[in-house]
N, CA and C of each residue as an Amber inpcrd file, in Angstrom:
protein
   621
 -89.5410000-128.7370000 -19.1000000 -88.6420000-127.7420000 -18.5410000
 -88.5570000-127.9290000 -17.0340000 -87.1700000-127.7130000 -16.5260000
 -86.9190000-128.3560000 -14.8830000 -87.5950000-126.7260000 -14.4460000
 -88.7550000-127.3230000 -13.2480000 -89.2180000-126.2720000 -12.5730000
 -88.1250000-125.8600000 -11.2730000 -88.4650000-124.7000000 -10.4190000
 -88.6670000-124.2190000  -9.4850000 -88.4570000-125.0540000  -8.3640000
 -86.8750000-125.4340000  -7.7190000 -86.8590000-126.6000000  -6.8340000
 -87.0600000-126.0550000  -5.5780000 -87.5210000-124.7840000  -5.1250000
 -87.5770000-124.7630000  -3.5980000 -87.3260000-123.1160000  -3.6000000
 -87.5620000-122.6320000  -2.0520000 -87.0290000-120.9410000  -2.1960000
 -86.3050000-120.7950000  -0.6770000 -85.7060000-119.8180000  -1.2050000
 -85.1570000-119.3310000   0.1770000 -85.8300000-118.4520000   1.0560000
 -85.9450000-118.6570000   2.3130000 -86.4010000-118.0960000   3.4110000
 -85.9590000-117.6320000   4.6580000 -86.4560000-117.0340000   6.1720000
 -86.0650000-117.2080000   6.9570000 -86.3510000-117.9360000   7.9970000
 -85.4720000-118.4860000   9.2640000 -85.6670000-119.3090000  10.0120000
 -86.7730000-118.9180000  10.9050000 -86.9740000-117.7260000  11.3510000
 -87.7490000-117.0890000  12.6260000 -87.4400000-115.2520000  12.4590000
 -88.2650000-115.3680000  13.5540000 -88.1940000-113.8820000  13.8700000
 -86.9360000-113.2400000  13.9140000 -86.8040000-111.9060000  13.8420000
 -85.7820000-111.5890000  13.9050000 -85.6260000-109.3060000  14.1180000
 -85.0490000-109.0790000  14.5930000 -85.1090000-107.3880000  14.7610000
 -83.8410000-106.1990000  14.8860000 -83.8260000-105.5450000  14.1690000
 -82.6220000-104.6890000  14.2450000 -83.5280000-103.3530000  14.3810000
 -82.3810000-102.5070000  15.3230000 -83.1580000-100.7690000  15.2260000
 -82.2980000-100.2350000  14.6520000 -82.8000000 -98.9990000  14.1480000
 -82.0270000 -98.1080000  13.4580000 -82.4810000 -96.7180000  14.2890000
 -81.2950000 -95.6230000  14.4580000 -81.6700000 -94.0840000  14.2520000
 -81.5280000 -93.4170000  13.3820000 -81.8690000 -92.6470000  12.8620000
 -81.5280000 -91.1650000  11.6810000 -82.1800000 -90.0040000  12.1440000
 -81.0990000 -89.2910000  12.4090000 -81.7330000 -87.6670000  12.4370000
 -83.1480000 -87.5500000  13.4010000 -82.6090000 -88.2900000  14.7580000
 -83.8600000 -88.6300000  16.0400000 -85.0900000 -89.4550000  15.5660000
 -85.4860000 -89.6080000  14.2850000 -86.1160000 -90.6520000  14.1680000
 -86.1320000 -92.0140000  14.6690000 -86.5190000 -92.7700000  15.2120000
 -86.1720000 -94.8050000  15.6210000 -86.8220000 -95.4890000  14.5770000
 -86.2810000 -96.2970000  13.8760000 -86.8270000 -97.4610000  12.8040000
 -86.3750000 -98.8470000  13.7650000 -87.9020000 -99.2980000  13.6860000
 -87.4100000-100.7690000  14.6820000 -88.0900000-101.7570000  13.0800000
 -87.1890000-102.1710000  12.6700000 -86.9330000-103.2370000  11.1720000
 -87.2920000-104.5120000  12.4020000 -88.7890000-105.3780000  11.7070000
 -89.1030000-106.7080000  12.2040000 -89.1470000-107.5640000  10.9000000
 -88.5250000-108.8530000  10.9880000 -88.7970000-109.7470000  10.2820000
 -89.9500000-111.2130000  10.3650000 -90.4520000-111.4410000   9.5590000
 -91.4550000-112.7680000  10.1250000 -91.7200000-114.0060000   8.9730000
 -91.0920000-115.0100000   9.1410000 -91.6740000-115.9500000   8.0600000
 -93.1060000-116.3450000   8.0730000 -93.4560000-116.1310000   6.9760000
 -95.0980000-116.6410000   7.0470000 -95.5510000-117.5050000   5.3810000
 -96.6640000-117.8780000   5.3680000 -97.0360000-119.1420000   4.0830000
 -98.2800000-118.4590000   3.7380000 -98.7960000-117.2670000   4.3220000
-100.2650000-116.6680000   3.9350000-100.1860000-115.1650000   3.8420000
-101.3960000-114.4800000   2.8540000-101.6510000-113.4340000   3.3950000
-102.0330000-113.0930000   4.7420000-103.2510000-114.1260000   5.4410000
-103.5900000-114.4160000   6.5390000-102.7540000-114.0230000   7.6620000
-101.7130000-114.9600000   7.3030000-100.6510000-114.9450000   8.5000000
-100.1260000-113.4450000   8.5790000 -99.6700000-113.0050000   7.5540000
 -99.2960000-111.6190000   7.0150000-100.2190000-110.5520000   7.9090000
-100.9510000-110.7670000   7.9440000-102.4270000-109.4590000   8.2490000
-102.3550000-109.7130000   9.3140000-102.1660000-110.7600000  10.0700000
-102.5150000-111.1870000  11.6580000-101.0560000-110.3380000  12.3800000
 -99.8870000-110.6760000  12.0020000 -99.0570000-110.3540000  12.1760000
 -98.7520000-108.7930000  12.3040000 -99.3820000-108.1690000  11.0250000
 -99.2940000-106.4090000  10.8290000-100.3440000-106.1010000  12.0830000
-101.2990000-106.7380000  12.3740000-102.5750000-106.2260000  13.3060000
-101.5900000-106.5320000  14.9460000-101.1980000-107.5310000  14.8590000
-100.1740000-107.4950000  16.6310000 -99.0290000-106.2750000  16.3210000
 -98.7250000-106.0460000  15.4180000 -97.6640000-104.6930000  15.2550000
 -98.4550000-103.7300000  15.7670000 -99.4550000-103.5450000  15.0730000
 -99.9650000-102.2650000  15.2680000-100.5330000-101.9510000  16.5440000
-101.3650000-103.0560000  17.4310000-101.5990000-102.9250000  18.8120000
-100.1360000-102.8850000  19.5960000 -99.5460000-103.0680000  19.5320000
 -98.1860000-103.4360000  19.9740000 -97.8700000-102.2730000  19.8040000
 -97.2890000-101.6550000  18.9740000 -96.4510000-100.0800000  18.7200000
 -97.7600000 -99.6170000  18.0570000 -98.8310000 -99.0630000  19.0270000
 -99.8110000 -98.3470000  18.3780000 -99.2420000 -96.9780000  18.6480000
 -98.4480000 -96.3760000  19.3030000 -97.8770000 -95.0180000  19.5540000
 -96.9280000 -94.4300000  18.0840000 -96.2330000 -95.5210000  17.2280000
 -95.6610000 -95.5380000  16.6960000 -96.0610000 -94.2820000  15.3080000
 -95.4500000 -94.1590000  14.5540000 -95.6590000 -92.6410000  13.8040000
 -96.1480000 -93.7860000  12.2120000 -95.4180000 -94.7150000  12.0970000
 -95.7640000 -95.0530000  10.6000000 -95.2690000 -96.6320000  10.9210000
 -96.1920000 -97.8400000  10.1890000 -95.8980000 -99.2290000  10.3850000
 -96.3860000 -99.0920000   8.6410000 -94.7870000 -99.1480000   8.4520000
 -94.5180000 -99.7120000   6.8880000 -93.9000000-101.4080000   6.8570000
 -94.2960000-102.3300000   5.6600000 -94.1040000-103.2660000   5.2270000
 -94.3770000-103.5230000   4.0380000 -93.6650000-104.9840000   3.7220000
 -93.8020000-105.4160000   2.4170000 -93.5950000-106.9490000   2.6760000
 -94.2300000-108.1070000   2.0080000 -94.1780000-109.1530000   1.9340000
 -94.4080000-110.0290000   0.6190000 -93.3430000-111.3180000   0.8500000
 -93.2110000-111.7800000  -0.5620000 -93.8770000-112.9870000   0.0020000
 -94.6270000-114.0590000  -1.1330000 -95.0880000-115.4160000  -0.9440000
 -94.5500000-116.5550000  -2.1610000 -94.7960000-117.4540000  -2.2480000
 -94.0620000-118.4490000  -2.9220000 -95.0380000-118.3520000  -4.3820000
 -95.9870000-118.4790000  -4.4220000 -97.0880000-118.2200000  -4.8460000
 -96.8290000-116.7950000  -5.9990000 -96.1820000-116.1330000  -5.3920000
 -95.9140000-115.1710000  -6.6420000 -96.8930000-113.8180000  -5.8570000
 -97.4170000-113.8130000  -5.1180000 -98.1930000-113.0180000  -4.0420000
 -97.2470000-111.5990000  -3.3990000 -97.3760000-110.7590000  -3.3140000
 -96.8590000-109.7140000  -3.0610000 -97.6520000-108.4570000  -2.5580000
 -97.2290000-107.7840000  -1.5770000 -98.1690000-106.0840000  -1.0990000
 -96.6290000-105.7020000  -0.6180000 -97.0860000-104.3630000  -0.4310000
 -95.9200000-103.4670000   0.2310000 -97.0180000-102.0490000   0.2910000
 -96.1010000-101.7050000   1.9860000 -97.8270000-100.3920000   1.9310000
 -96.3490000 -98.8520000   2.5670000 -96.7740000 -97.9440000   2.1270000
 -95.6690000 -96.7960000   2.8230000 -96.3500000 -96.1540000   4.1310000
 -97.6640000 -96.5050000   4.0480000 -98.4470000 -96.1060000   5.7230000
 -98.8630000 -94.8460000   5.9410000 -99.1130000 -94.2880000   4.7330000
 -98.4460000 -92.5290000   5.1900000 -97.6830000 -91.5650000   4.5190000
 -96.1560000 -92.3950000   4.8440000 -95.0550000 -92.0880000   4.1150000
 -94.7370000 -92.0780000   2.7110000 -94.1570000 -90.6830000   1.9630000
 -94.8960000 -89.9910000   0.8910000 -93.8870000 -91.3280000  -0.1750000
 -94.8290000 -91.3870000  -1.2080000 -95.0060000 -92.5940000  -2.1240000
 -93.7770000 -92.9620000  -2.6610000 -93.3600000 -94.3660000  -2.2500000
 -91.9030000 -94.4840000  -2.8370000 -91.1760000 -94.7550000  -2.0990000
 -91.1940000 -93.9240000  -0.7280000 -90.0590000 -94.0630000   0.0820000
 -90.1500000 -95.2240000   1.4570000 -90.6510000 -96.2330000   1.3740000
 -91.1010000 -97.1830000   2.3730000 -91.2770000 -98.6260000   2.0090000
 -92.2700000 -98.5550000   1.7300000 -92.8570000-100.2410000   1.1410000
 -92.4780000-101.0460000   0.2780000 -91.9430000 -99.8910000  -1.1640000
 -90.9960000-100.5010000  -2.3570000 -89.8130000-100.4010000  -1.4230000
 -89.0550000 -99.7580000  -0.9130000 -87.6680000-100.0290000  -0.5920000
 -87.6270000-101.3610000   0.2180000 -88.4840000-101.4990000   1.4170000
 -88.4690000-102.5380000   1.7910000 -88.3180000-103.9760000   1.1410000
 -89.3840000-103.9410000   0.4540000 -89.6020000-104.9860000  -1.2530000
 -88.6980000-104.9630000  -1.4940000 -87.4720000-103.7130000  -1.6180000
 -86.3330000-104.2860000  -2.5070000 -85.0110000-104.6970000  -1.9390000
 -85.3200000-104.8850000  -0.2330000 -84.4060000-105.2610000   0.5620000
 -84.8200000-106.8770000   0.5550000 -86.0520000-107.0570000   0.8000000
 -86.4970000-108.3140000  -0.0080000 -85.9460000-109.5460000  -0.8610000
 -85.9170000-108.5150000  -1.9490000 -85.2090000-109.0770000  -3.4400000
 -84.1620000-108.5580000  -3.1550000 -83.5980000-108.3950000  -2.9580000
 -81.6900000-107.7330000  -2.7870000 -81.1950000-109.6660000  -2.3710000
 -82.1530000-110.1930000  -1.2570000 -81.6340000-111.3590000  -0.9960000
 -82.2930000-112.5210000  -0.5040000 -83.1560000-112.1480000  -2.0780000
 -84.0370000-113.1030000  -2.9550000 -84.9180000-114.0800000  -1.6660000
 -85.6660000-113.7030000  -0.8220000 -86.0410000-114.5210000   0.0050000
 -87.3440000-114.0280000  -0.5930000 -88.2590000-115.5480000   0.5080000
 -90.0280000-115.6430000  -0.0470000 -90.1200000-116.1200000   0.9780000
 -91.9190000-115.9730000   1.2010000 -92.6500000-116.0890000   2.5880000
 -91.7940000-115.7360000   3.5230000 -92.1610000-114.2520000   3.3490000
 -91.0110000-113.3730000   4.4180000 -92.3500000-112.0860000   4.5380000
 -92.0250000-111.8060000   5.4080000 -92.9840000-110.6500000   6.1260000
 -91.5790000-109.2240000   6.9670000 -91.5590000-108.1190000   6.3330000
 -90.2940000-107.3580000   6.6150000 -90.8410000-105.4540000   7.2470000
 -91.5530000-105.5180000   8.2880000 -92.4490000-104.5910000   8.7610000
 -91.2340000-103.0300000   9.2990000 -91.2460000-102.0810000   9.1070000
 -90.1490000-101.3860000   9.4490000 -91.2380000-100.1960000  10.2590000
 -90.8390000-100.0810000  11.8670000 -91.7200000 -99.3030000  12.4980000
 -91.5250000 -98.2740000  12.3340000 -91.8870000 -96.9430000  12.7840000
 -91.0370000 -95.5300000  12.5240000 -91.6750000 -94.8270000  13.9750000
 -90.7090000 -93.6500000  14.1710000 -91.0910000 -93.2370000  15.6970000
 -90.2830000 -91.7250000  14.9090000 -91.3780000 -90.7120000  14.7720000
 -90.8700000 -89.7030000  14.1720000 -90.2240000 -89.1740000  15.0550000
 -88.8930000 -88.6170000  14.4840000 -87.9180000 -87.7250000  15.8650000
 -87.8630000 -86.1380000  15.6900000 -88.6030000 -85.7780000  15.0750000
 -89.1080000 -84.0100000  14.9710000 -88.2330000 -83.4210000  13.7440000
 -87.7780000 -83.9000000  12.9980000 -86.6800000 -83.6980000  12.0850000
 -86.9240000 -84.7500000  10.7060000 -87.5560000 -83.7980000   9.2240000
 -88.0220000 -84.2170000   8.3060000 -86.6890000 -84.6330000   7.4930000
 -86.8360000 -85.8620000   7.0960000 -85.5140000 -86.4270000   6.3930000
 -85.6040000 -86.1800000   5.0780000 -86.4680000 -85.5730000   4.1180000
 -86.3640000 -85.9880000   2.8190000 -86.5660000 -86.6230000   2.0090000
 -86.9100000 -86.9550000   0.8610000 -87.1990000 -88.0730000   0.2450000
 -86.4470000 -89.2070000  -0.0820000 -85.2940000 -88.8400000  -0.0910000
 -84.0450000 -89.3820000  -0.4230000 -83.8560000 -89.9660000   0.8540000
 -83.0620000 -89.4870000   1.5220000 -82.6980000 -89.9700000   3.0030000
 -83.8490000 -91.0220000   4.0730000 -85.1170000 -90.4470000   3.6030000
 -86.3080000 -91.5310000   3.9210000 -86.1270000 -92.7540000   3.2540000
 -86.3420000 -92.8020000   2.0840000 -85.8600000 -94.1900000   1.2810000
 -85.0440000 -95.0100000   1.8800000 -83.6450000 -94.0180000   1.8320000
 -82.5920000 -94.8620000   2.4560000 -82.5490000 -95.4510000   3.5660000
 -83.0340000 -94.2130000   4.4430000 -83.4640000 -94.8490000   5.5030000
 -83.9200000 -96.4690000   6.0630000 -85.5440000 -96.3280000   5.2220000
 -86.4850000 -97.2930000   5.4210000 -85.5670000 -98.8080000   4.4570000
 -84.4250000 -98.7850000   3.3790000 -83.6450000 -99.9530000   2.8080000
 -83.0880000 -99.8400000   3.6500000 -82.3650000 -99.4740000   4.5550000
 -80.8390000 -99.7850000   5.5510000 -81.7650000-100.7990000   6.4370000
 -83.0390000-100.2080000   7.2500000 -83.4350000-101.1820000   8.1470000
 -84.0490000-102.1160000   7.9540000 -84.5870000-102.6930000   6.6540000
 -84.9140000-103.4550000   6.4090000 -83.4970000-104.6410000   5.9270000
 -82.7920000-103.8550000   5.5470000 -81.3890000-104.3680000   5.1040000
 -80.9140000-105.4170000   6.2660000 -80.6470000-104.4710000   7.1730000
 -80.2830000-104.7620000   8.2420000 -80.2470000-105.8090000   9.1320000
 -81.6990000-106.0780000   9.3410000 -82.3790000-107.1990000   9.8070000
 -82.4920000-108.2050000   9.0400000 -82.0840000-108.1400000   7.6560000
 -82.5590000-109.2610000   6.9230000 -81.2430000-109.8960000   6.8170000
 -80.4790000-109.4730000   6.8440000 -78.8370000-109.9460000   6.6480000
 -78.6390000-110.2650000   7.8740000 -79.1400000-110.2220000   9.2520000
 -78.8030000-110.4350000  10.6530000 -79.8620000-111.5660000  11.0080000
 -80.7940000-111.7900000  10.1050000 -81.6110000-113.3750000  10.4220000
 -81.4300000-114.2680000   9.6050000 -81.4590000-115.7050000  10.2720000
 -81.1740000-116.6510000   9.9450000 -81.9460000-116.9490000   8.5650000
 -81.0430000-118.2580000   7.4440000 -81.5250000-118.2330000   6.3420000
 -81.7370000-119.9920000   6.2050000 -82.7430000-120.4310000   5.5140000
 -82.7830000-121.9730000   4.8910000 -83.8220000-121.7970000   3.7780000
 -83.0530000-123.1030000   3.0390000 -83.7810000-123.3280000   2.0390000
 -84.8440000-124.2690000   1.6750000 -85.8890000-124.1080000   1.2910000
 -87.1090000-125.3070000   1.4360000 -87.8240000-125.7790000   0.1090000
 -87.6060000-126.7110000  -0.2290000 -87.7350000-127.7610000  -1.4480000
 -89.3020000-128.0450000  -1.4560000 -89.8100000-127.3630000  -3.0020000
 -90.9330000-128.0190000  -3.5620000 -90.9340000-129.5640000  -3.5180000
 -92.2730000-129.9890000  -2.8620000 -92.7350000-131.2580000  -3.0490000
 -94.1770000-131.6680000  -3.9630000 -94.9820000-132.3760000  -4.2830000
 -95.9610000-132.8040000  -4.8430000 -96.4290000-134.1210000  -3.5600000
 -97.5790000-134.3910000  -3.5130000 -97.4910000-135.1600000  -2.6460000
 -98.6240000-135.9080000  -3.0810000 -97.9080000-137.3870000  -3.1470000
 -98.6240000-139.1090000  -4.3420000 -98.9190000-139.8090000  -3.1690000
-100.1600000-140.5080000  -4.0740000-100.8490000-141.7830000  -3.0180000
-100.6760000-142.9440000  -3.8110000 -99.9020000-143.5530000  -2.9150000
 -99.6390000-144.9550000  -3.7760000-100.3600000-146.1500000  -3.4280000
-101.3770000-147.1300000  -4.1840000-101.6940000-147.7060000  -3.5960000
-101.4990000-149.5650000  -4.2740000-101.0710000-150.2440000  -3.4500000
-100.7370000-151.6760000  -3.9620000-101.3960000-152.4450000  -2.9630000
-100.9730000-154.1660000  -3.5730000-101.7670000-155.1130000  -2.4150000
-100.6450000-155.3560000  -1.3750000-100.6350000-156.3770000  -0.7790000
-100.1940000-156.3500000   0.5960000 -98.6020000-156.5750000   0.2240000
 -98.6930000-157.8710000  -0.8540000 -97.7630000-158.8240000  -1.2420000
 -96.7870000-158.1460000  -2.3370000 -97.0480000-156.5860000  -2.3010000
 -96.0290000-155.9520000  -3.1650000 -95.1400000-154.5200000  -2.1870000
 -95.4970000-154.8130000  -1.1110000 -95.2260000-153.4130000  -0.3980000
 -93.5820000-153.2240000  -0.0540000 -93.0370000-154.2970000  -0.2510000
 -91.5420000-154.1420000  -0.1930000 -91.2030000-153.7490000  -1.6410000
 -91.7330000-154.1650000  -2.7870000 -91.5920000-153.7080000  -3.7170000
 -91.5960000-151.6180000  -3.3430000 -92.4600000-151.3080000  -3.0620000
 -92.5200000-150.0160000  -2.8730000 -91.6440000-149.2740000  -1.9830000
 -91.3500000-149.8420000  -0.6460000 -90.3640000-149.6500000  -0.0550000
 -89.1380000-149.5260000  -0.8940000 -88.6920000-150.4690000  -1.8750000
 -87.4290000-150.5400000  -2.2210000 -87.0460000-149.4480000  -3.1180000
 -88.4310000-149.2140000  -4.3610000 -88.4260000-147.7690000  -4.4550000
 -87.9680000-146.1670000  -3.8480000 -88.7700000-146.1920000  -3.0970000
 -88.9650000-145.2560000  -2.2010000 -87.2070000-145.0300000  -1.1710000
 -86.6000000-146.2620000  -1.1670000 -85.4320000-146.0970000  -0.3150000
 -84.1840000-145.3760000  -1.4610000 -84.4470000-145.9910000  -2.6730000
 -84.0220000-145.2020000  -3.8360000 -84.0680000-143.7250000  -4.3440000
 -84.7300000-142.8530000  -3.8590000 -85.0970000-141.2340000  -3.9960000
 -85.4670000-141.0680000  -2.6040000 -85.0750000-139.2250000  -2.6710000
 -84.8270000-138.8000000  -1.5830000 -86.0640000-138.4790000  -1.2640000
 -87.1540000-138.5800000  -0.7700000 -88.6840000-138.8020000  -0.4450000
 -88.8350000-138.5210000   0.7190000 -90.0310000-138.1850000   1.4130000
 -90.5980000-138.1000000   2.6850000 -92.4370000-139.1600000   2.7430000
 -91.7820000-140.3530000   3.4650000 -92.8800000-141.2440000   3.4040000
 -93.7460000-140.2710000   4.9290000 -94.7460000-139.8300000   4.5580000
 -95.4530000-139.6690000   5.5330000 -96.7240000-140.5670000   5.7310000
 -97.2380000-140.9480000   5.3830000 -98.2670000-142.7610000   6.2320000
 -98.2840000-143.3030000   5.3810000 -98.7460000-144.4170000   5.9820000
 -98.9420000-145.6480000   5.3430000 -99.9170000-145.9520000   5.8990000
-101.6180000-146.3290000   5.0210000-102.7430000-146.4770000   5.8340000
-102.8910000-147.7650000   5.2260000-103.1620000-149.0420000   6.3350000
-103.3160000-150.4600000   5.9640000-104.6780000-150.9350000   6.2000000
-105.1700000-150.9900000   4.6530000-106.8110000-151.7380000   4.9160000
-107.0560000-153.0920000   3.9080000-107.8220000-153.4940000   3.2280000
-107.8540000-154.0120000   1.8290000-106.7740000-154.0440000   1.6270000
-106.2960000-153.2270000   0.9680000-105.0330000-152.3000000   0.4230000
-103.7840000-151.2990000   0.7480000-102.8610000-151.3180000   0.7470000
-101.9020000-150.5310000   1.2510000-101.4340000-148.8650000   0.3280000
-101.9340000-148.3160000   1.5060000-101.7480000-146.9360000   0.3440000
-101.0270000-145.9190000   1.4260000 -99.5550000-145.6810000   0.4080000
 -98.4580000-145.0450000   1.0190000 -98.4830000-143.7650000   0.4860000
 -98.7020000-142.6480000   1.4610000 -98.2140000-140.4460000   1.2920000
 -97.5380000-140.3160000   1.2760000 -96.6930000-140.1120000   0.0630000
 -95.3600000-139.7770000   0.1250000 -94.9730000-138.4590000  -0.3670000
 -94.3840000-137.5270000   0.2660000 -93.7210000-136.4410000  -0.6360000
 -92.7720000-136.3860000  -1.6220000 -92.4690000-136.0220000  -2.6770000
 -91.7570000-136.0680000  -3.7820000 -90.8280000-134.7410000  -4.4300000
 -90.0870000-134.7230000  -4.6660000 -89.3650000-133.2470000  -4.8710000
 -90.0950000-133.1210000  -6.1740000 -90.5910000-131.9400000  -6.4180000
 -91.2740000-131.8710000  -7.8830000 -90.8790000-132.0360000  -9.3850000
 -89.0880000-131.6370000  -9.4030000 -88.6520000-131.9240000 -10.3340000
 -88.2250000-133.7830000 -10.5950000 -88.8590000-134.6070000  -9.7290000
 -88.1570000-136.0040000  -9.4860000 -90.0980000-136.6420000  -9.5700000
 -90.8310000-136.4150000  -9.3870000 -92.1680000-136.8070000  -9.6720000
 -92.5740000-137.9100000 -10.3160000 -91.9330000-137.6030000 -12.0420000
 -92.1120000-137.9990000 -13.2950000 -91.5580000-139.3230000 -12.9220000
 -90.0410000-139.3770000 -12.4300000 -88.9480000-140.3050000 -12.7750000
 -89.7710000-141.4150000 -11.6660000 -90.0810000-140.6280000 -10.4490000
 -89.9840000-141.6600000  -9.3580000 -91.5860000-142.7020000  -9.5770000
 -92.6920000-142.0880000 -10.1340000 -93.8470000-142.4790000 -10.4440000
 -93.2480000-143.6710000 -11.3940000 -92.2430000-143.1820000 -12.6640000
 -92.0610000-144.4640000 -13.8090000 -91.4970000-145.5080000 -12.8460000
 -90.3800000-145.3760000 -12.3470000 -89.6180000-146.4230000 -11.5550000
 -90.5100000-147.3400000 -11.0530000 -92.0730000-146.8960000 -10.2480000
 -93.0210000-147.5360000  -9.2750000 -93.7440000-148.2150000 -10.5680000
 -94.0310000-147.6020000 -11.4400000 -94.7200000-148.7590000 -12.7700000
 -93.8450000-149.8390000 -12.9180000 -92.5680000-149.2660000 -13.0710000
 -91.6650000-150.6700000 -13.9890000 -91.2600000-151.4930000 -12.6770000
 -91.2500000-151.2160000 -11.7930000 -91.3240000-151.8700000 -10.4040000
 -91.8370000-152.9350000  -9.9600000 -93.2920000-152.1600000  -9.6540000
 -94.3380000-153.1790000  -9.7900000 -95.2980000-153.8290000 -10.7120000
 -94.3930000-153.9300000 -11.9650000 -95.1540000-154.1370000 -13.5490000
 -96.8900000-153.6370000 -13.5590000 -96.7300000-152.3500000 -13.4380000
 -97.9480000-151.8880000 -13.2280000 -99.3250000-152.0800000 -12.8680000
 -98.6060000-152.7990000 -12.1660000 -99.9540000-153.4480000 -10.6730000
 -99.8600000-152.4460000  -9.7130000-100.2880000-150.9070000  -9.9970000
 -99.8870000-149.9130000  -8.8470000-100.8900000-148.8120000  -9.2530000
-101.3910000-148.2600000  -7.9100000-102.5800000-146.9460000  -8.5420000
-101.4870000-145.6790000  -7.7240000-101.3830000-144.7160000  -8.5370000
-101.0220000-143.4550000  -8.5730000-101.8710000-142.4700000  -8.3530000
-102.1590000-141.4460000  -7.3610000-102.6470000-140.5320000  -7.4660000
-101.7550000-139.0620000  -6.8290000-101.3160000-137.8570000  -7.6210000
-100.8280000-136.9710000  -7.5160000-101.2910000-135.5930000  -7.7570000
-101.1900000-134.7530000  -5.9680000-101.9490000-134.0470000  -6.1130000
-101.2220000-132.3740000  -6.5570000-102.3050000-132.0680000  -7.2150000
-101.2960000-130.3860000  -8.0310000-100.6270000-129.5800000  -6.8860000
-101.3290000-129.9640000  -5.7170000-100.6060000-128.7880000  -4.5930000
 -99.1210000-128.9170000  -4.5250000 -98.4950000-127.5600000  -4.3810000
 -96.7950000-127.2920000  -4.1350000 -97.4690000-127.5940000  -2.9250000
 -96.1530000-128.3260000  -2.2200000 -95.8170000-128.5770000  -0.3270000
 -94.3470000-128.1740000  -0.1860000 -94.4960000-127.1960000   0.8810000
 -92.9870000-126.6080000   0.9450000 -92.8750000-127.5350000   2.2830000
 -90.9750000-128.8150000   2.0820000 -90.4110000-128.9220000   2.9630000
 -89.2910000-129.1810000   3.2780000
C-alpha cells in the first residue's frame, strides 16, 4: 500500500492580533519537529508575555503526536479550537499558541471558542505554507570500479546524494522518497548484478 508521501507545513514564524469585547488575542505560529522544541518555545512565550491572562496552544507532529492545553480557560473553548484551526488546514509540525490579555468583559462560552478559532485561523492562513517529502535514508556500498554504475542510477530518481565516504570501499547516503525505496534499491541490484550492499534505515527524514 503507497504510504504517506510528505506533510504540509509552515515556512516560519508568523503573528496576527485579534480584539473582542476589550480582550487582545495575539495568535503565534511556530514550525517545530519535537515536543522539545514545542515546550522550549511555550516556556519563551510565557517569560515573554508573563503579564498575559491565559497562553493557550495546541500542536500537531508528523509522528501522529499531539497536546492542546485551554490554560485556565473553561474546557473546550481554547486548545481544541485551536487544534481545529490546525486541521481546518491540515498542517503538521506546527506549534499555534493564542495569547489572551483579559479586557474586563466575560465573553461566554460560545464567543470564547470563537474567539480563540478566528485567531488561530487567522494567522494560519496569513503564514507561509510548503510541503516536505518523506525520505528513508540507504547506504550503498560498492567497489571502486562500479561507482558510475551507481551514479547512473541515482541520476535516474529524484534522490538527495548526501556523502560519499571513500575507503576500501565506496559507500554512498542517499535519501530516497519512501514510496520509491523498493523500486530504486531493485534498479541498484539489477544494475550492479548484485555486487552491491544495501543498508536502509527505518527512520522517516523530512525533506
Amino acid at each position: 500500500m503507497k504510504k504517506q508521501e510528505g506533510i504540509l507545513t509552515i515556512t516560519g514564524f508568523t503573528e496576527e492580533k485579534l480584539k473582542e469585547r476589550g480582550s487582545r488575542f495575539i495568535a503565534q505560529c511556530f514550525p517545530i519537529t519535537s515536543e522539545d522544541e514545542a515546550n522550549n518555545n511555550l516556556d519563551e512565550i510565557r517569560k515573554k508575555y508573563y503579564d498575559a491572562t491565559h497562553h493557550c496552544y495546541a500542536y500537531r507532529l508528523f509522528d501522529g503526536t499531539f497536546k492542546y492545553s485551554d490554560d485556565g480557560e473553561p474546557s473546550g473553548t481554547a486548545g481544541l479550537r485551536i487544534l481545529n484551526s490546525i486541521d481546518h488546514f491540515s498542517l503538521t509540525n506546527i506549534l499555534v499558541v493564542v495569547i489572551r490579555y483579559f479586557g474586563g468583559t466575560k465573553l461566554g462560552v460560545g464567543p470564547l471558542g470563537k474567539a480563540y478559532y478566528n485567531s488561530a485561523f487567522e494567522v494560519l492562513q496569513k503564514a507561509g505554507k510548503i510541503n516536505k517529502t518523506f525520505y528513508n535514508k540507504i547506504f550503498v556500498t560498492v567497489g571502486f570500479s562500479q561507482i558510475s554504475f551507481v551514479h547512473h542510477v541515482i541520476n535516474n530518481f529524484d534522490v538527495q546524494l548526501k556523502n560519499t565516504d571513500y575507503k576500501d570501499v565506496v559507500t554512498f547516503e542517499i535519501l530516497v522518497k519512501i514510496n520509491e525505496i523498493d523500486i530504486f534499491k531493485d534498479k541498484l541490484i539489477d544494475e550492479l548484478k548484485g555486487g552491491v550492499q544495501i543498508i536502509i534505515e527505518d527512520e522517516i527524514i523530512l525533506g
